[in-house]
C-alpha positions in Angstrom: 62.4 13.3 -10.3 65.9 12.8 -11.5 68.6 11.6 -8.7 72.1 13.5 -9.2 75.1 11.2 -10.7 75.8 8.7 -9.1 72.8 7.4 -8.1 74.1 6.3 -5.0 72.7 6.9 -1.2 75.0 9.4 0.4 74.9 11.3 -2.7 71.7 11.5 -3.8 70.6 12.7 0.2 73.0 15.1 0.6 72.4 16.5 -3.0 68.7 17.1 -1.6 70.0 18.5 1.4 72.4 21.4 0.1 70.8 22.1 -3.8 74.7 21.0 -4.7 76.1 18.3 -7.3 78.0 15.7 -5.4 81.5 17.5 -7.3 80.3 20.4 -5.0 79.3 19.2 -1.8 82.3 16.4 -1.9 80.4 13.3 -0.6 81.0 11.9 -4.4 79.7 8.1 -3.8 79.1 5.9 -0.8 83.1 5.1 -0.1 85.7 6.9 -1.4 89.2 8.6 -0.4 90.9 11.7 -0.3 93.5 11.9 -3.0 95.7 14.3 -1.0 96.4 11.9 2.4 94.6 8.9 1.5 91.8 9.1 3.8 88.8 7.2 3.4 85.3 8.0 3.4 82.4 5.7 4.0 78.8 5.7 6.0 79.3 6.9 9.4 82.2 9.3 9.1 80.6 12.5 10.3 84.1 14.7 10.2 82.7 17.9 8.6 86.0 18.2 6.4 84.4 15.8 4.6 80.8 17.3 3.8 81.2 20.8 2.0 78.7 23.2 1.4 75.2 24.2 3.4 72.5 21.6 4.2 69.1 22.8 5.2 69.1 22.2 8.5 72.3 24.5 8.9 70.8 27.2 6.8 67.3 26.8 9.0 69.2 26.9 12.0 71.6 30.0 10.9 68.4 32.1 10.3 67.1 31.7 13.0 64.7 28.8 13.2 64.2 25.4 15.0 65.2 22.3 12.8 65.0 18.5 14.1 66.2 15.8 12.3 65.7 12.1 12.4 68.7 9.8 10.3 68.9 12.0 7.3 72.8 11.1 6.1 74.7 14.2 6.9 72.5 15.5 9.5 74.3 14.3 12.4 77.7 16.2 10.9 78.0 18.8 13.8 78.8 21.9 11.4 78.4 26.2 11.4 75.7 26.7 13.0 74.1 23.4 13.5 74.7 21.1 16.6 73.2 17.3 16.0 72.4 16.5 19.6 69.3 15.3 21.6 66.7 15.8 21.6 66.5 17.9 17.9 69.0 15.5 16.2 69.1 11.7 16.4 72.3 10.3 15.1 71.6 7.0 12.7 70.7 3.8 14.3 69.3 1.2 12.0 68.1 -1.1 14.8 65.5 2.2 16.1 62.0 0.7 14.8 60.4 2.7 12.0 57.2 3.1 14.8 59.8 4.7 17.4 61.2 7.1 14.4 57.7 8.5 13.7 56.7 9.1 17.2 60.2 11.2 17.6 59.1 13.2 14.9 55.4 13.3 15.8 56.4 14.5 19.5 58.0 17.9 18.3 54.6 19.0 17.0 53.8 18.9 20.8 56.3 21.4 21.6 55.4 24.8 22.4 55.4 27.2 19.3 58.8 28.8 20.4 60.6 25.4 20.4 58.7 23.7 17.7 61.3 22.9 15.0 60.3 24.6 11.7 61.8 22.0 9.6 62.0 18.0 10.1 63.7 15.4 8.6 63.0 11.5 8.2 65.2 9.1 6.7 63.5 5.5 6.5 65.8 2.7 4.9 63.0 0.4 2.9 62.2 0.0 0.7 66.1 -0.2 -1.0 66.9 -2.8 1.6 64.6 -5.2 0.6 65.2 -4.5 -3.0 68.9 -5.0 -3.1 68.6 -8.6 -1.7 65.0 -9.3 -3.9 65.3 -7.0 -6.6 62.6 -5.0 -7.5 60.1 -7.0 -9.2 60.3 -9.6 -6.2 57.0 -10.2 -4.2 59.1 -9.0 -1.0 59.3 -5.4 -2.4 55.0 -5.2 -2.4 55.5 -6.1 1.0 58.2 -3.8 1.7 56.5 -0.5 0.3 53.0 -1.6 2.0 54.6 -1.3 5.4 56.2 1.6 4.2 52.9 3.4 3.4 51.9 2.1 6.4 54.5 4.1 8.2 54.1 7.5 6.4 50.0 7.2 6.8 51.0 6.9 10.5 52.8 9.9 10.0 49.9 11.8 8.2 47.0 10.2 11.1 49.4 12.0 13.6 49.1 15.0 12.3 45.4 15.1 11.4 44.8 14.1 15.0 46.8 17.2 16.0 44.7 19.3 13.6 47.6 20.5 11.7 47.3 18.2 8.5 46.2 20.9 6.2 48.9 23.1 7.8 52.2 21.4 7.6 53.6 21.3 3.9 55.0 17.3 3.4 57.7 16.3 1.1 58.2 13.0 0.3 61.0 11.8 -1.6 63.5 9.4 -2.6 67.1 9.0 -3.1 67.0 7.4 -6.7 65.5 4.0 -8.4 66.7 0.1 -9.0 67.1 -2.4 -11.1 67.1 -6.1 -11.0 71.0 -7.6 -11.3 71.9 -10.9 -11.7 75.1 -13.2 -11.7 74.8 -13.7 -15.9 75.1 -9.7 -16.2 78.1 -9.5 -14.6 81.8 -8.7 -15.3 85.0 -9.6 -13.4 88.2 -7.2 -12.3 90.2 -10.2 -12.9 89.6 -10.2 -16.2 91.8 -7.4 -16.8 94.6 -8.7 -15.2 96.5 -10.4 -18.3 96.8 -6.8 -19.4 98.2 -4.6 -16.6 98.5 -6.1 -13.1 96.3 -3.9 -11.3 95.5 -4.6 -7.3 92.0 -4.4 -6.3 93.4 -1.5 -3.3 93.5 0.6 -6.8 89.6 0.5 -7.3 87.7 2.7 -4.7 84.7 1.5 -6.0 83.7 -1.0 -8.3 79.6 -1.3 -9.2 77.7 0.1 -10.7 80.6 3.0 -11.1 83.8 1.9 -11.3 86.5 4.1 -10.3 90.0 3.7 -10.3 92.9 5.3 -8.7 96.3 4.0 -10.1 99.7 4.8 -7.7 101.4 8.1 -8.2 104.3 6.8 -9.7 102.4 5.2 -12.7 101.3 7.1 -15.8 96.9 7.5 -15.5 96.6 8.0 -19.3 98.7 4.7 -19.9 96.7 2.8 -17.4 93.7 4.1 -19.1 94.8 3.0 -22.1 95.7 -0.7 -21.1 92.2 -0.6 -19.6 90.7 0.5 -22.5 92.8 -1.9 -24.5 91.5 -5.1 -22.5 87.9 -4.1 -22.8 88.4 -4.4 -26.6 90.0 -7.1 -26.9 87.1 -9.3 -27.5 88.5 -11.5 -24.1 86.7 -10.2 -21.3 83.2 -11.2 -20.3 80.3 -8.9 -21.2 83.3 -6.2 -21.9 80.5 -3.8 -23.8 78.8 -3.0 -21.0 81.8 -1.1 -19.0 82.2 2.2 -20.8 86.1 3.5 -19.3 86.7 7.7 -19.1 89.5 9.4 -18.0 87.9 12.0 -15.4 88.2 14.8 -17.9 86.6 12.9 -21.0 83.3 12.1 -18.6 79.7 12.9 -20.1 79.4 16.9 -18.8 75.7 16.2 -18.7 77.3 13.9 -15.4 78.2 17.0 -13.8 80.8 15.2 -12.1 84.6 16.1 -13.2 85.1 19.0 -11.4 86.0 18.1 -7.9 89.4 16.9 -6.9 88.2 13.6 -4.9 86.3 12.1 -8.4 89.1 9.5 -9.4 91.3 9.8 -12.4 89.5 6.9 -14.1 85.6 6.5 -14.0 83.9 3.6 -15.4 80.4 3.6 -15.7 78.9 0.0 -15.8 75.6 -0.7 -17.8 71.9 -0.9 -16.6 71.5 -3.6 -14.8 75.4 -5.4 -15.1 77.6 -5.5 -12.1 81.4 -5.9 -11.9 82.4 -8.0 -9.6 86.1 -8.8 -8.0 86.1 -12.6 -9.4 84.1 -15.5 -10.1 84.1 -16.7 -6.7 81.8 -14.1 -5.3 79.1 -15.9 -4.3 76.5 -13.7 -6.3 72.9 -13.8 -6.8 69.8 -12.2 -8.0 69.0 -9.0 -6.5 68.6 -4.9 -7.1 71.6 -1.9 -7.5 71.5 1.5 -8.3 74.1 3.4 -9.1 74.1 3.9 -13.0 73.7 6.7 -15.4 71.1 9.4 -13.6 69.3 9.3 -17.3 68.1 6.1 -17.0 64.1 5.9 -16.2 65.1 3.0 -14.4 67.0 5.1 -11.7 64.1 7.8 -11.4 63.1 8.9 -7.9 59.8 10.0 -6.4 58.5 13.7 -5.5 55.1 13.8 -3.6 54.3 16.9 -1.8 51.2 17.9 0.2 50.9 21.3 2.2 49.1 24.8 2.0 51.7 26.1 -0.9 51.2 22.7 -3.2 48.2 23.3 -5.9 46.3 20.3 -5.2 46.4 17.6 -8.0 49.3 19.6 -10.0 51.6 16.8 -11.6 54.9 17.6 -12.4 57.9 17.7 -15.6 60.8 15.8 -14.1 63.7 17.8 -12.4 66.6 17.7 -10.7 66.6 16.7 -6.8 68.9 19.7 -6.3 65.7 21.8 -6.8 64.5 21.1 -3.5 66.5 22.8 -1.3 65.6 26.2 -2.9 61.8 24.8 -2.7 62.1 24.3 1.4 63.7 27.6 1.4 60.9 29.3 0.0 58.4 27.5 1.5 59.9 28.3 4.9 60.7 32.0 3.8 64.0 32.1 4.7 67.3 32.7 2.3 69.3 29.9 1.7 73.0 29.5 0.7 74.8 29.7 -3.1 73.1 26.2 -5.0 72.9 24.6 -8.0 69.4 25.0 -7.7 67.4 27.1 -10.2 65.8 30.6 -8.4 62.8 30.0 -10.5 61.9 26.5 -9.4 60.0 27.1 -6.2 57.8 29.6 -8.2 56.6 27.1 -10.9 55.2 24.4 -8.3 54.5 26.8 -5.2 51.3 28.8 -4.9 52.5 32.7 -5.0 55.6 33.4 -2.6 58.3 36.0 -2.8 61.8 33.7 -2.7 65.0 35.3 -2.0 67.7 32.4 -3.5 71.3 33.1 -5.0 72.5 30.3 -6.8 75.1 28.8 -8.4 74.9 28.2 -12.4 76.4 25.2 -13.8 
């Protein structure tokens, strides 16, 4: 399955949430601020200004259905018609044991049928922590993904002990891939500095994308050009694997010009490099993600079991922003304008009437 550009967290679950490209639901990367005040954005900030379009849980709620969800980014942004509190919405704490997690979402199939939620969400970290700090050909990572497994069989023993396995339609899923970085495949911001003097307050972000938001009062196309200058002049570090747009000029395969809070200047770091601050960051082997969507290297996973799967049926890659039209269907409900396609759900589902409106690209 192919994450959405960039192949960053908040993105990439919020993408999979509302069927929209980050230049349409707004949450454009992990940090980032709001070119009209200056406000910033980063994990935690659950301000609903901040988080456009329709997630799932809203659109399950708003017809008429229970939803419950447990640390999904965006679901505890109180918004239309849903309300993250207790006992249907956990807000994210990343000290709540993966064992405690499970057994929150294994106790609303003990609800009655009126208040059992029709939709459930889990969000479980690994194994992307242990593969930033490893990488992902470390040892640590096998380790990582067998507890992992161990977690989501716990999830499937609980409901096969309920007798409601072959009932429940699963969908596993991840936020993007990783590749292994290291401190030789790096470059440096201070390396452009004999060419313009630009402060590190102008980068919002800096790897794998960096993006770059010079002051009002200076010219962006001039800045781009000094940029673009130093990169070419044969004096900084690894220099050929930072490719510098102006927003407009970006890849359209991206789909990521078109909102307001994407940066005037996007660079776009290659597989595997990082660009660092300076040489005194005490850097070390490890795992990022982040980089061109198109790289097999950044590749997510789609697994789905449930009484509208064909058993055994493998897959052509597709966009994440498929699956919120695919929930919709499977839970028969209408869901808001996407990105999705309206044919999706009917190639991978068993026959099922879907009712989507969606958004062309």
């Amino acid at each position: 399955m192919s994450p959405v550009y960039p192949t960053l967290t908040f993105p990439n679950h919020y993408s999979i949430a509302t069927g929209l490209y980050p230049a349409w639901h707004g949450i454009i990367a992990n940090k980032f601020r709001d070119p009209k005040n200056g406000e910033k954005f980063k994990p935690g900030v659950i301000d609903p200004k901040w988080w456009l379009g329709e997630p799932i849980w809203e659109t399950v709620v708003k017809n008429g259905l229970v939803a419950a969800t447990v640390f999904w980014p965006g679901s505890d942004v109180s918004k239309g018609a849903w309300n993250c509190s207790l006992p249907l919405c956990y807000s994210y704490n990343s000290s709540m044991p993966y064992e405690e997690r499970i057994d929150a979402v294994l106790k609303f199939f003990d609800l009655p049928d009126e208040d059992m939620p029709s939709f459930i969400s889990l969000y479980l970290e690994e194994p992307d922590h242990t593969g930033h700090y490893f990488g992902p050909d470390d040892p640590h990572i096998d380790a990582a993904i067998t507890f992992v497994d161990q977690m989501l069989g716990k999830v499937l023993d609980g409901l096969d002990e309920r007798g409601i396995f072959e009932d429940v339609s699963i969908i596993f899923v991840s936020d993007h891939g990783m590749v292994g970085t290291c401190d030789t495949k790096s470059l440096y911001f201070e390396d452009f500095r004999p060419w313009l003097n630009i402060s590190a307050e102008w980068a919002d972000t800096l790897t794998p994308i960096f993006s770059l938001w010079p002051p009002d009062e200076l010219d962006v196309v001039e800045v781009y050009q000094r940029l673009a200058t130093a990169l070419s002049s044969g004096m900084v570090e690894n220099a050929e694997f930072l490719e510098v747009y102006l927003k407009e000029d970006l890849p359209s395969r991206l789909l990521y010009s078109s909102s307001e809070r994407v940066q005037p200047i996007i660079g776009i770091v290659a597989e595997g490099y990082t660009l660092e601050l300076n040489r005194t960051v005490n850097k070390k082997c490890g795992g990022a993600h982040g980089y061109d969507n198109a790289l097999l290297s950044m590749r997510a996973t789609f697994i789905a079991h449930g009484p509208q799967f064909g058993r055994g049926q493998k897959l052509p890659n597709f966009n994440n922003v498929e699956i919120y039209n695919l929930i919709a269907s499977i839970l028969g409900i209408e869901g808001a304008p996407n990105n999705g396609s309206s044919s999706f759900a009917e190639t991978i589902l068993l026959p099922e009437v879907s009712t989507i409106s969606f958004i062309r690209d």
